[in-house]
Backbone as JSON, one array per atom type, in Angstrom:
{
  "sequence": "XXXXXXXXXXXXXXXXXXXXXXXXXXXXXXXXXXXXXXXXXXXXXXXXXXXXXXXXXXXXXXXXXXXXXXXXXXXXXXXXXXXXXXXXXXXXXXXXXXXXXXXXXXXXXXXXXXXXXXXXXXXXXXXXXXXXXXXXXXXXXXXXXXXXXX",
  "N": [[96.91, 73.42, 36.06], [99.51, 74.22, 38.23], [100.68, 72.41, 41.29], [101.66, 74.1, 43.62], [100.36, 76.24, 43.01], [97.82, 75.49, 43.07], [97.66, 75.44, 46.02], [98.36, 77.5, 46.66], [95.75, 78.83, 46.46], [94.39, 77.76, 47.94], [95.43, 78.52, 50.76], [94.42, 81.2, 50.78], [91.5, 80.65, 50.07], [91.13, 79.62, 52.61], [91.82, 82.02, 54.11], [89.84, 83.45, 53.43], [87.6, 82.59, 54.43], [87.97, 82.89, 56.72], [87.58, 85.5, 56.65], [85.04, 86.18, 56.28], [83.7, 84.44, 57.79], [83.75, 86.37, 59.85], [82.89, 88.57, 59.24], [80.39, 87.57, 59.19], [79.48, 86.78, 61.83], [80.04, 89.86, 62.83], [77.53, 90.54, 61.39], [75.18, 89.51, 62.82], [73.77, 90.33, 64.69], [71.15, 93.04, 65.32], [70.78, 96.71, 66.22], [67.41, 96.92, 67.19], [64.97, 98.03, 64.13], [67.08, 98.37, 63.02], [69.19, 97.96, 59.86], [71.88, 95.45, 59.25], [75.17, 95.99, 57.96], [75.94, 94.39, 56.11], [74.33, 91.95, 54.36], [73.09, 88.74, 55.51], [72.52, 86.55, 54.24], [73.59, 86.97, 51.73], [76.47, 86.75, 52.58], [76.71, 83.94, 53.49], [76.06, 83.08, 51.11], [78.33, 83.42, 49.69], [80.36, 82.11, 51.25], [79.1, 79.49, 51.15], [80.54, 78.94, 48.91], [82.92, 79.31, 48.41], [83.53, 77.27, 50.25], [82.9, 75.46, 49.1], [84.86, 75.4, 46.57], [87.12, 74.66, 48.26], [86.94, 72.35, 49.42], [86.9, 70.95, 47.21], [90.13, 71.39, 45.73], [91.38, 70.62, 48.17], [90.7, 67.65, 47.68], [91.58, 67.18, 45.19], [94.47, 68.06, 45.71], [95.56, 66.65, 48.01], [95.17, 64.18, 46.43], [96.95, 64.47, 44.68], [99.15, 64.98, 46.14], [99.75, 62.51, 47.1], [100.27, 60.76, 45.24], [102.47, 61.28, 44.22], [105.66, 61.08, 43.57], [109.31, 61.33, 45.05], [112.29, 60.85, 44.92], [111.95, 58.3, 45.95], [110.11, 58.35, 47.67], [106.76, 59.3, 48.58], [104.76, 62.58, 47.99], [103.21, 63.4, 50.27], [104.44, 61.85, 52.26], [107.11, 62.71, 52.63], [105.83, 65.25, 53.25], [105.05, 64.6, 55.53], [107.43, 64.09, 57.01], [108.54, 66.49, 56.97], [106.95, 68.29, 58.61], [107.25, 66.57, 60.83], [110.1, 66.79, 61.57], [109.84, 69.62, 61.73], [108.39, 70.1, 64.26], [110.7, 68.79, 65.6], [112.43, 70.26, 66.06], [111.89, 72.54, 67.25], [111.3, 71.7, 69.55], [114.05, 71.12, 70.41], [115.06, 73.33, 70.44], [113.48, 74.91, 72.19], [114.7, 73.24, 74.85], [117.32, 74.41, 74.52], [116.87, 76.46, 74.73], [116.03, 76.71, 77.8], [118.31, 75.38, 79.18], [120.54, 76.69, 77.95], [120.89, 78.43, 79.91], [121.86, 80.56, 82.71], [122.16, 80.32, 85.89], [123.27, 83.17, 87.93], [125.02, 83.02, 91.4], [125.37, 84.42, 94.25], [126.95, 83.98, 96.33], [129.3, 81.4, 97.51], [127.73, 79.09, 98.49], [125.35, 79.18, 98.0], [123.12, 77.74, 96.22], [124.24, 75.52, 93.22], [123.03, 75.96, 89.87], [122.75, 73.34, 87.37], [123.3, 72.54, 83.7], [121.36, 69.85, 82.6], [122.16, 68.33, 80.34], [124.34, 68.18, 76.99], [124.96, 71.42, 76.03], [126.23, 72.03, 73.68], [126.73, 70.52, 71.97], [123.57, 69.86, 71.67], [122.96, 71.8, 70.07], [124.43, 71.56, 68.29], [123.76, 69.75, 67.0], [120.92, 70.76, 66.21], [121.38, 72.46, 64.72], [122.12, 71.02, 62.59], [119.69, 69.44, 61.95], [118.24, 71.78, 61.19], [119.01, 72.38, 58.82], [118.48, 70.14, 57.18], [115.64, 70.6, 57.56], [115.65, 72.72, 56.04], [116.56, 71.98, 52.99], [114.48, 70.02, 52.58], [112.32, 71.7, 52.52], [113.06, 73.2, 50.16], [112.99, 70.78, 48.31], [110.4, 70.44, 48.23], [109.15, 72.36, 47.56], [110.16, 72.86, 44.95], [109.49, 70.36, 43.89], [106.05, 71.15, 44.13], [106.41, 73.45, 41.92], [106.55, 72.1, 39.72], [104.56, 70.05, 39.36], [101.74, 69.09, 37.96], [98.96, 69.34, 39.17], [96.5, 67.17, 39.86]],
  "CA": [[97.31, 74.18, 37.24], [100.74, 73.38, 39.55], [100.43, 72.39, 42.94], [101.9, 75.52, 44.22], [99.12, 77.8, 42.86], [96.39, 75.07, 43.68], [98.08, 75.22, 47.14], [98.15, 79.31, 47.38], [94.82, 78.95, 46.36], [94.09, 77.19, 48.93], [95.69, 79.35, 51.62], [93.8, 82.2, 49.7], [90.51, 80.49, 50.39], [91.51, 79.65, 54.28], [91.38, 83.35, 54.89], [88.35, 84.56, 53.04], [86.7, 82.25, 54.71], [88.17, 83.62, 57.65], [87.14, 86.91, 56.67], [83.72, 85.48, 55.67], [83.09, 84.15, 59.15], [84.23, 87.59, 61.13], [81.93, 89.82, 58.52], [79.04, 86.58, 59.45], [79.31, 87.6, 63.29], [79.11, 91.4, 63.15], [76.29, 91.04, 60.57], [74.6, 88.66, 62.86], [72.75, 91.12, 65.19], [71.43, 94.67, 65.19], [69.84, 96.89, 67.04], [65.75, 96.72, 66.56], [65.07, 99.26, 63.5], [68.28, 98.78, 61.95], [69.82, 96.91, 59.3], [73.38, 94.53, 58.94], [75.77, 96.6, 57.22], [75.9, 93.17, 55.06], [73.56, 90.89, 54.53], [74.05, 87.53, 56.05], [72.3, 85.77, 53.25], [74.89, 87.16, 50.67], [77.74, 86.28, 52.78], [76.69, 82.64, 53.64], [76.14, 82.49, 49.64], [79.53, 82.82, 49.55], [80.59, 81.08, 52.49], [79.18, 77.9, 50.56], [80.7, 79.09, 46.91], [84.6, 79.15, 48.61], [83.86, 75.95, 50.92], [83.49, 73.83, 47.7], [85.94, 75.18, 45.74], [88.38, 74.94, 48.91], [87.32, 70.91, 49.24], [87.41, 70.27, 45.28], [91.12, 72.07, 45.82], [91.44, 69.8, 49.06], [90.51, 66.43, 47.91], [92.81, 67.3, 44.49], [95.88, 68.38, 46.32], [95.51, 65.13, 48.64], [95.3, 62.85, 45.54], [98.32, 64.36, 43.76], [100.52, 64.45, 46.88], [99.69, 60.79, 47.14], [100.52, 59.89, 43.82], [103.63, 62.26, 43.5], [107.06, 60.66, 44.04], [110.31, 62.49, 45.05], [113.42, 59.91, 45.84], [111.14, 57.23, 46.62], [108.84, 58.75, 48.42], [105.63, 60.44, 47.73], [104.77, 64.07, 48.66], [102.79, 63.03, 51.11], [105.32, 60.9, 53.22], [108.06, 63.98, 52.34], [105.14, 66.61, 53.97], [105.18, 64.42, 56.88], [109.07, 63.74, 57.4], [109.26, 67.83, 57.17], [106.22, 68.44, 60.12], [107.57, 65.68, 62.63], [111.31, 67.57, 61.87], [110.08, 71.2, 62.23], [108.55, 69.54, 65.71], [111.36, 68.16, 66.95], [113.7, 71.59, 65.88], [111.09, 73.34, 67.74], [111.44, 70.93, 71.38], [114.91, 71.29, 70.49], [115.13, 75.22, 70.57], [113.35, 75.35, 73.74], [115.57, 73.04, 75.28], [118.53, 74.63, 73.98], [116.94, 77.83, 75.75], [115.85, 76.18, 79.3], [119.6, 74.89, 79.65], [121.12, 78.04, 78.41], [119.93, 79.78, 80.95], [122.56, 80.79, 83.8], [122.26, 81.44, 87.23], [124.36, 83.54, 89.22], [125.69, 83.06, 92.47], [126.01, 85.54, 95.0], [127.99, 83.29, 97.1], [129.31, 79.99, 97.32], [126.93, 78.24, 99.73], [123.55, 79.14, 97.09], [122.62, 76.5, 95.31], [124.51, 75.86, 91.82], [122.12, 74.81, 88.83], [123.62, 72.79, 86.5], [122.12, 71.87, 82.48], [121.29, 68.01, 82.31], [122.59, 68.19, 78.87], [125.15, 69.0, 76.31], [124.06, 72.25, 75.29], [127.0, 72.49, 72.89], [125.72, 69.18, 71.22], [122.45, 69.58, 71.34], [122.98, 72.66, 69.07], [125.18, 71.17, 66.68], [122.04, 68.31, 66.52], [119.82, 71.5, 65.72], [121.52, 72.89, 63.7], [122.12, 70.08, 61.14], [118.21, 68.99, 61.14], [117.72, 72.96, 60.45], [119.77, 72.29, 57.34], [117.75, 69.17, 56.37], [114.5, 70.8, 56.8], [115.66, 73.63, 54.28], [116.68, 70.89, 52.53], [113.59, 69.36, 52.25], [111.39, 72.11, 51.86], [113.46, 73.33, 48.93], [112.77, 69.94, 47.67], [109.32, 69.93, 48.17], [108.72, 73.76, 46.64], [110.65, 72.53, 43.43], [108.79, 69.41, 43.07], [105.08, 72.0, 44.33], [105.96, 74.08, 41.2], [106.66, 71.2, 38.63], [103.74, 68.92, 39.29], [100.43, 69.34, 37.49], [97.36, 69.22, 40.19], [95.45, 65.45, 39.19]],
  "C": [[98.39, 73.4, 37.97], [100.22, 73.41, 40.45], [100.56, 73.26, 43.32], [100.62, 76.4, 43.79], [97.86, 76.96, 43.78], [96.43, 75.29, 45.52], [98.34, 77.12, 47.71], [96.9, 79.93, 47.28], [94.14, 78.7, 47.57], [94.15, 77.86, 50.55], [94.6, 80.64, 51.29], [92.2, 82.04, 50.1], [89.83, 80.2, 51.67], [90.75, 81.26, 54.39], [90.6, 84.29, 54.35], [87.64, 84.08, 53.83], [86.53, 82.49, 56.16], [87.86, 84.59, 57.98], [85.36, 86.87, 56.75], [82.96, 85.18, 57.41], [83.22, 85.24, 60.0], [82.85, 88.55, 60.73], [80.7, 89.05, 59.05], [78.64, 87.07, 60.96], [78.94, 88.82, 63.38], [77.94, 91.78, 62.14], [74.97, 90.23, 61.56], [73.35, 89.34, 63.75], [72.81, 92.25, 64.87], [70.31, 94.78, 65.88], [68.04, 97.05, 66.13], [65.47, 98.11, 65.39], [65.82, 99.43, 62.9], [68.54, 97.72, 60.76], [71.25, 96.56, 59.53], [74.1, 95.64, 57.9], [76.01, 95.79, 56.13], [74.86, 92.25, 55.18], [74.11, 89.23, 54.45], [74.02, 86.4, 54.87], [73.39, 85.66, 52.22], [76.16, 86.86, 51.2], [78.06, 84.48, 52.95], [76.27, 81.85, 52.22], [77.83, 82.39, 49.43], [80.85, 82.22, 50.07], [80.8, 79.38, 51.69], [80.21, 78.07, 49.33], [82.25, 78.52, 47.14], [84.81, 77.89, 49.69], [83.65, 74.89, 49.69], [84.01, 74.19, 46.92], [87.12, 74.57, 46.46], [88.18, 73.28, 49.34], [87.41, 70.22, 48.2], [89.1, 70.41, 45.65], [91.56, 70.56, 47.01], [91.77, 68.17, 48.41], [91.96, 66.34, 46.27], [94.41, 67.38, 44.74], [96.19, 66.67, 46.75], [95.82, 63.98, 47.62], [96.83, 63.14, 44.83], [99.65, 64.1, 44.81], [100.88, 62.84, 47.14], [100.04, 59.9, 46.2], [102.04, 60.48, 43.58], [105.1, 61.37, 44.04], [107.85, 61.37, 43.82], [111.14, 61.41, 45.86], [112.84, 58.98, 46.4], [109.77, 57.39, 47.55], [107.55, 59.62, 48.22], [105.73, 61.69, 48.93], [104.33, 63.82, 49.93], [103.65, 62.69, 51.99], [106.45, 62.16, 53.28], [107.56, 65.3, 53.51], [105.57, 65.85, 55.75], [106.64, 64.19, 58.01], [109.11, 65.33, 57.87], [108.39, 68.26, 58.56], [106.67, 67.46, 60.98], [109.35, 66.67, 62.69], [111.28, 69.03, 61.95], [109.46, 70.94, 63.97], [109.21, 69.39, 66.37], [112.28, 69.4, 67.16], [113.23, 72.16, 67.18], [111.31, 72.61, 69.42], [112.81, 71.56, 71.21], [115.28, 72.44, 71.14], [115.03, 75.33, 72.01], [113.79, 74.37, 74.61], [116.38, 73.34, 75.55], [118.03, 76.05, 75.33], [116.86, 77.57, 77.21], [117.53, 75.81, 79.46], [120.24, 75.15, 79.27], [121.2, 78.67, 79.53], [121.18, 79.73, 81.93], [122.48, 81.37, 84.49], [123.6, 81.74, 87.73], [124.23, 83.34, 90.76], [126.06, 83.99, 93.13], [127.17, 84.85, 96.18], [128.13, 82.01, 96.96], [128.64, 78.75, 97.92], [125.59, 78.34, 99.0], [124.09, 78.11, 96.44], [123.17, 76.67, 94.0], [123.41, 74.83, 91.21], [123.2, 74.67, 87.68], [122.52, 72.57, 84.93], [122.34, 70.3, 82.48], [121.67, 67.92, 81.14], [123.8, 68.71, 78.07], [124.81, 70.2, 75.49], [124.97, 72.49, 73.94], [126.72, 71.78, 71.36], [124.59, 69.09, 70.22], [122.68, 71.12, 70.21], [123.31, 72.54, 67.66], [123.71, 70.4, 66.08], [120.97, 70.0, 65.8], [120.15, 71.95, 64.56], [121.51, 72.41, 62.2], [120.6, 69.75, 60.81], [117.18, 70.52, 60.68], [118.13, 72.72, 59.26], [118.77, 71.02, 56.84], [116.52, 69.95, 56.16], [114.22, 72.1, 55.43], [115.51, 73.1, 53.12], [115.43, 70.51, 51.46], [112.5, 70.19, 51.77], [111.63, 72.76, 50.84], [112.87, 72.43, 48.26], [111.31, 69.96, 47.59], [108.51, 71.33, 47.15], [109.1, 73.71, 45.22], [109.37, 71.55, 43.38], [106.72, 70.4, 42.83], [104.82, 72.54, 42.45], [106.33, 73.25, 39.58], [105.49, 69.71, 38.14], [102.43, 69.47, 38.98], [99.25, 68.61, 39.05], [96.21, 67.93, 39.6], [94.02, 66.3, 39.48]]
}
């Protein structure tokens, strides 16, 4: 199996278990006289069945990104370069929007606001570490669908 599948698997087993826990709630009471449109037993059978495939899947992924090298670096260290730079895009942005922003002036005696920053700058700056993290998660979706799952 490639990473990428073990890793859409994975997503895949996120939101059953998502589904799994919603169907667990409205089966959980009823009124006196009635039954669960599901039974809870059968859902918390497979509650457990997709929580240990989804930490077998887990603890596998973890070991191969850890072992995987890409330009010196393993997947691992790669995943984390791309989450601290979709972070900082993301401050960036809403920076970029707070000191966009322009007030008008109805006269010359109101108060002018000014941006503490180069907004012209700080864009160019966004824009280039948008281009890296394409970049990178190109790189990381190639290496995803070329690496066997340890």
């Amino acid at each position: 199996m490639k990473l990428a599948e073990a890793l859409q698997e994975r997503a895949d087993l996120n939101r059953r278990i998502e589904q799994l826990r919603n169907r667990l709630e409205n089966s959980a009471l009823v009124q006196e006289g009635e039954r669960p449109a599901e039974a809870p037993e059968v859902l918390l059978e497979e509650l457990e069945h997709c929580a240990a495939r989804l930490e077998e899947l887990m603890v596998r992924i973890n070991l191969t990104n850890s072992r995987t090298m890409v330009d010196g670096l393993t997947l691992t260290e790669l995943i984390a370069k791309k989450d601290c730079l979709s972070l900082k895009i993301s401050v960036y942005r809403d920076l970029l929007q707070q000191a966009g922003q322009t007030t008008r002036r109805a006269t010359r005696s109101e108060i002018k606001i000014l941006s503490t920053v180069d907004v012209a700058q700080l864009q160019k700056d966004t824009d280039r570490m948008a281009q890296q993290l394409r970049l990178l998660d190109n790189k990381l979706q190639q290496t995803n669908w070329s690496t066997e799952l340890s």
